[in-house]
Backbone as CSV, one residue per row, in Angstrom:
resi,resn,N_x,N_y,N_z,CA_x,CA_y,CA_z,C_x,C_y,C_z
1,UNK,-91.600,-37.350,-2.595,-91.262,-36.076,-2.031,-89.765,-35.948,-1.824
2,UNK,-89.062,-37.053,-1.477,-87.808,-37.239,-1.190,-86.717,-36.503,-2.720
3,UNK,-87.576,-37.094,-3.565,-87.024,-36.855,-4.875,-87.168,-35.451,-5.157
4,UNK,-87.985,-34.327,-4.753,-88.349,-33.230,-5.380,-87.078,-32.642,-4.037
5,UNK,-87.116,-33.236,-2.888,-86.360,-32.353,-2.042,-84.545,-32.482,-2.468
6,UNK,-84.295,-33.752,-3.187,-83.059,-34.029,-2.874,-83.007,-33.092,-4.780
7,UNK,-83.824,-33.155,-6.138,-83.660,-32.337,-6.885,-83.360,-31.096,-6.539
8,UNK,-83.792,-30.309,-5.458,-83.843,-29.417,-5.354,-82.635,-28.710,-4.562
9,UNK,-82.033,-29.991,-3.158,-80.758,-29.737,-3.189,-79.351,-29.847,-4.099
10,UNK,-79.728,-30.757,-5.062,-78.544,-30.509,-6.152,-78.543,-29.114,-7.013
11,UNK,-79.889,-28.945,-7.012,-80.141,-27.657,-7.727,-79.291,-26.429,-7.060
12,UNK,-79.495,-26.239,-6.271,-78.882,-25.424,-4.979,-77.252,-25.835,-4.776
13,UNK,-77.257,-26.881,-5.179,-75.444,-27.365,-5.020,-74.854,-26.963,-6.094
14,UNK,-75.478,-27.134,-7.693,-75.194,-26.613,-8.943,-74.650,-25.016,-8.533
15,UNK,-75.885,-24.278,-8.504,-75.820,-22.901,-8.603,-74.921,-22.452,-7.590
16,UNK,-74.295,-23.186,-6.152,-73.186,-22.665,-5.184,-71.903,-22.814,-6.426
17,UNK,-71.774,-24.093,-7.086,-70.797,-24.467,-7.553,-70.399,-23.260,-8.737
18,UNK,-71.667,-22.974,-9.431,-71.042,-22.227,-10.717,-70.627,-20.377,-9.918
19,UNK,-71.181,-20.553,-9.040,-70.666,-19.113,-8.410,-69.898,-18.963,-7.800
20,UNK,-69.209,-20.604,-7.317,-67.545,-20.470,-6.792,-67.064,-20.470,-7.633
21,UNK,-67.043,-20.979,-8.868,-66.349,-21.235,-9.826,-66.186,-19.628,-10.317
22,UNK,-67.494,-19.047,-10.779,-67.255,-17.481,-11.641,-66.292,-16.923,-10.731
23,UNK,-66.460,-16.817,-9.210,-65.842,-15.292,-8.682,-64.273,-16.012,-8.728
24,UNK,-64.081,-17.701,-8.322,-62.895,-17.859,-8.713,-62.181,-17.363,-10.114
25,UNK,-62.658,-17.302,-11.182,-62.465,-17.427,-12.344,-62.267,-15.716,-12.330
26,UNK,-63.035,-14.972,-11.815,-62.766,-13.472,-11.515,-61.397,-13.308,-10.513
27,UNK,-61.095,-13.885,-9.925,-60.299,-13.372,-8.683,-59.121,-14.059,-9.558
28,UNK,-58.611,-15.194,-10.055,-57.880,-15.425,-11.413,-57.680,-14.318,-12.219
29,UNK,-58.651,-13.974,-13.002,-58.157,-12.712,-14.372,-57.415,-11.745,-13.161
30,UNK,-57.706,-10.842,-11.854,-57.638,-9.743,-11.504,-55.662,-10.626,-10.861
31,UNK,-55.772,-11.394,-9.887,-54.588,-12.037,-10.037,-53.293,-12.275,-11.606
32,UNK,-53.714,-12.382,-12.301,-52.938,-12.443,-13.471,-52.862,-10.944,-14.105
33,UNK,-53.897,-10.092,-14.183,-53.281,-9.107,-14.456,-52.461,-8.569,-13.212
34,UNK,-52.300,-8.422,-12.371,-51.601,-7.839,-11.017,-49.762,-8.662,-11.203
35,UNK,-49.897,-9.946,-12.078,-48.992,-10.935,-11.829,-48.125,-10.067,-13.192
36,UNK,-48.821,-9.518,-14.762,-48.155,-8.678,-15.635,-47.833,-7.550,-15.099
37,UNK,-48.190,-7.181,-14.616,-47.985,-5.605,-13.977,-46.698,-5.675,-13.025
38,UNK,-46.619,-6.065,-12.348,-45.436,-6.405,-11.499,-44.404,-7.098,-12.443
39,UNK,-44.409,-7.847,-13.153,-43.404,-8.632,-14.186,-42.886,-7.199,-14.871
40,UNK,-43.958,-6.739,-15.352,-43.609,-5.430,-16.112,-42.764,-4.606,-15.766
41,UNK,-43.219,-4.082,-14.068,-42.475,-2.936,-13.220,-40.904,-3.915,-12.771
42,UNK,-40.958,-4.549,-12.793,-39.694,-5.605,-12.157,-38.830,-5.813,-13.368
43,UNK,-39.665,-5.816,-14.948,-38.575,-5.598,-15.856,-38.312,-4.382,-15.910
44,UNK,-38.696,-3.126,-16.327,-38.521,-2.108,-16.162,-37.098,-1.708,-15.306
45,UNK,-37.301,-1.952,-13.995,-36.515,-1.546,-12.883,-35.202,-2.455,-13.098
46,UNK,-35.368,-3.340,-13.637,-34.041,-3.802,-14.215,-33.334,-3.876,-15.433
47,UNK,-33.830,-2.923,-16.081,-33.736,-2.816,-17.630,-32.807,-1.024,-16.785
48,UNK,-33.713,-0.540,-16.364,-32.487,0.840,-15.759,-31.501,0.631,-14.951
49,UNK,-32.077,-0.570,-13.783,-30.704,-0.416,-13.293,-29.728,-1.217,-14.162
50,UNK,-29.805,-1.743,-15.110,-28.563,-2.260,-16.347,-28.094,-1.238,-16.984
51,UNK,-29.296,-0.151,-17.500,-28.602,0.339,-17.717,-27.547,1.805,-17.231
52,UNK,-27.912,1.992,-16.107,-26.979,2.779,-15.065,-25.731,2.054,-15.127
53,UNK,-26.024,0.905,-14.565,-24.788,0.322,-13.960,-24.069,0.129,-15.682
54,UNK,-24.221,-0.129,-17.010,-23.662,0.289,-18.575,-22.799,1.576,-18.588
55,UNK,-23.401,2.189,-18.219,-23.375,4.496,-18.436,-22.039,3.846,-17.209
56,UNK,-22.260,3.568,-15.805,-21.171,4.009,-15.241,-19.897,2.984,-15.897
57,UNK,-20.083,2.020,-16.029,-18.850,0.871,-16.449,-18.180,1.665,-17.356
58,UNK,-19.131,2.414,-18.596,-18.242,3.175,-19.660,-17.521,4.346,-19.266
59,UNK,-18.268,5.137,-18.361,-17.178,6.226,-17.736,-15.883,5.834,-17.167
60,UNK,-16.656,4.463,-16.414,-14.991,4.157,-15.504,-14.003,3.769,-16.899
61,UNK,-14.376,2.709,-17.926,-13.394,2.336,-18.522,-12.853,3.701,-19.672
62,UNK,-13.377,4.568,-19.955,-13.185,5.552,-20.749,-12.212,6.328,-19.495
63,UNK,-12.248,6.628,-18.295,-11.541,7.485,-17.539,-10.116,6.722,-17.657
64,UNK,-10.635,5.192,-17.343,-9.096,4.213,-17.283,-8.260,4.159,-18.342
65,UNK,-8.442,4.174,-19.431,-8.102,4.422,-20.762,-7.187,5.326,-21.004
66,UNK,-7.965,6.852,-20.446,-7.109,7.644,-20.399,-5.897,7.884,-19.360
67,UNK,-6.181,7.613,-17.949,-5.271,7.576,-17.095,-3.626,6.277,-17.689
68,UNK,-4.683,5.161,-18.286,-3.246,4.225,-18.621,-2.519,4.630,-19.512
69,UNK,-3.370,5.569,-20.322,-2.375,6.285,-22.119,-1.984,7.469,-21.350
70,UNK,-2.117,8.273,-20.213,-1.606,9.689,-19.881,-0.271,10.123,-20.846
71,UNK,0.664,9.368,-20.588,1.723,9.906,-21.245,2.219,9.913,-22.470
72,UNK,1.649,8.361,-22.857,1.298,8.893,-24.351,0.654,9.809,-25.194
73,UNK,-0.584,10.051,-24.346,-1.597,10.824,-25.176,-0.853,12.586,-24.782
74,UNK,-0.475,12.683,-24.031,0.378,14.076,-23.751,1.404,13.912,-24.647
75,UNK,2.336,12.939,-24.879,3.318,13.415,-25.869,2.745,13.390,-27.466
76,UNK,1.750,12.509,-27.157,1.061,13.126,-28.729,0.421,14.295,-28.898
77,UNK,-0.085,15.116,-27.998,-0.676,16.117,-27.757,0.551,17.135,-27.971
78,UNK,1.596,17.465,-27.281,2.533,17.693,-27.255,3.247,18.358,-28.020
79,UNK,3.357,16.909,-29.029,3.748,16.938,-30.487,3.137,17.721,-31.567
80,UNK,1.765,17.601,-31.073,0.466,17.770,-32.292,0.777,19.707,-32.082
81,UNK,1.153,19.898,-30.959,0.645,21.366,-30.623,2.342,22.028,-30.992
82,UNK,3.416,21.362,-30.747,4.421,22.023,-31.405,4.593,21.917,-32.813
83,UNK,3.995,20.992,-33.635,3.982,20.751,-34.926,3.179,22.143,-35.874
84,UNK,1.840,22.266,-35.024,1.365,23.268,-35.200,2.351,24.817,-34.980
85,UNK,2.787,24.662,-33.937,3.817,26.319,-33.881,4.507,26.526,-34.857
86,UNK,5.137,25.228,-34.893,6.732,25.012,-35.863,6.202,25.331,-37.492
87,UNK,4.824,25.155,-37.263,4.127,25.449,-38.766,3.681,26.662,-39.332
88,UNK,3.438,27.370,-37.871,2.705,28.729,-38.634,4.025,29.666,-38.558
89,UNK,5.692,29.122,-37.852,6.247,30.045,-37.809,6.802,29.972,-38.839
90,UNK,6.701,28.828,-39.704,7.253,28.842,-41.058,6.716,29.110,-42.233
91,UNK,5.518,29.708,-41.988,4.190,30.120,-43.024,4.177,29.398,-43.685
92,UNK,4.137,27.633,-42.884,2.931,26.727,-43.870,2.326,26.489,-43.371
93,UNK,1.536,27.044,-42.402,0.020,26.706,-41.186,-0.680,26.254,-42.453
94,UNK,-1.940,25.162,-42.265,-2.875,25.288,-42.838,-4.099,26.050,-43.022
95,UNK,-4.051,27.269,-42.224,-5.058,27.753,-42.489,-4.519,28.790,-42.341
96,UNK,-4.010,29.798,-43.115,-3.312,31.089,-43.010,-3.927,32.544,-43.744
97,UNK,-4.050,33.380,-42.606,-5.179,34.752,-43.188,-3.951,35.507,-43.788
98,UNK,-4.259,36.491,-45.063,-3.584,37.295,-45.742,-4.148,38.458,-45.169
99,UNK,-3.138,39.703,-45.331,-3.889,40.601,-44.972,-3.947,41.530,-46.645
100,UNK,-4.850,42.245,-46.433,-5.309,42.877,-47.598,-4.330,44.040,-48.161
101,UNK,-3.823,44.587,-49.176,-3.221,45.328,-49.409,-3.564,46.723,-49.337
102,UNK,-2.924,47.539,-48.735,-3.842,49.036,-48.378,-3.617,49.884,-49.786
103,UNK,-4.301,50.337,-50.268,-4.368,51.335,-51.318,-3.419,53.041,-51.453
């Protein structure tokens, strides 16, 4: 009798075991997906803030650029825009309208 009772508690010890085991094995998958999902949102959120903080670095160095060339880029400007006057007052503009001859 001893034998049918103590079969019967392993039996009973088996079947606790494989049902800690499944819901562990469940509470695992739902843990690991929760563990991509967050990896995901955490790359994400740092994939924008890189690239914000990219967008502003280029404004600042594109603003700096210009502030360090100011006076160059004005006397080339300068130049570019009296070259142009000095051109159309001498009728060799490059792009010069005729006017039509009246009849």
């Amino acid at each position: 009798m001893t034998s049918i009772t103590q079969s019967l508690s392993n039996l009973l010890s088996a079947l606790t075991n494989i049902l800690h085991d499944l819901l562990t094995a469940i509470l695992s998958v739902f843990q690991s997906v929760f563990a991509v999902f967050t990896t995901l949102l955490a790359s994400i959120y740092d994939t924008l803030l890189a690239l914000i903080k990219g967008s502003v670095n280029l404004v600042e160095d594109v603003f700096k650029f210009f502030f360090n060339n100011f006076l160059i880029l004005a006397v080339l400007g300068a130049a570019l825009v009296g070259w142009v006057v000095y051109s159309q007052k001498q009728g060799r503009a490059g792009t010069t309208m005729t006017q039509k001859k009246r009849a």
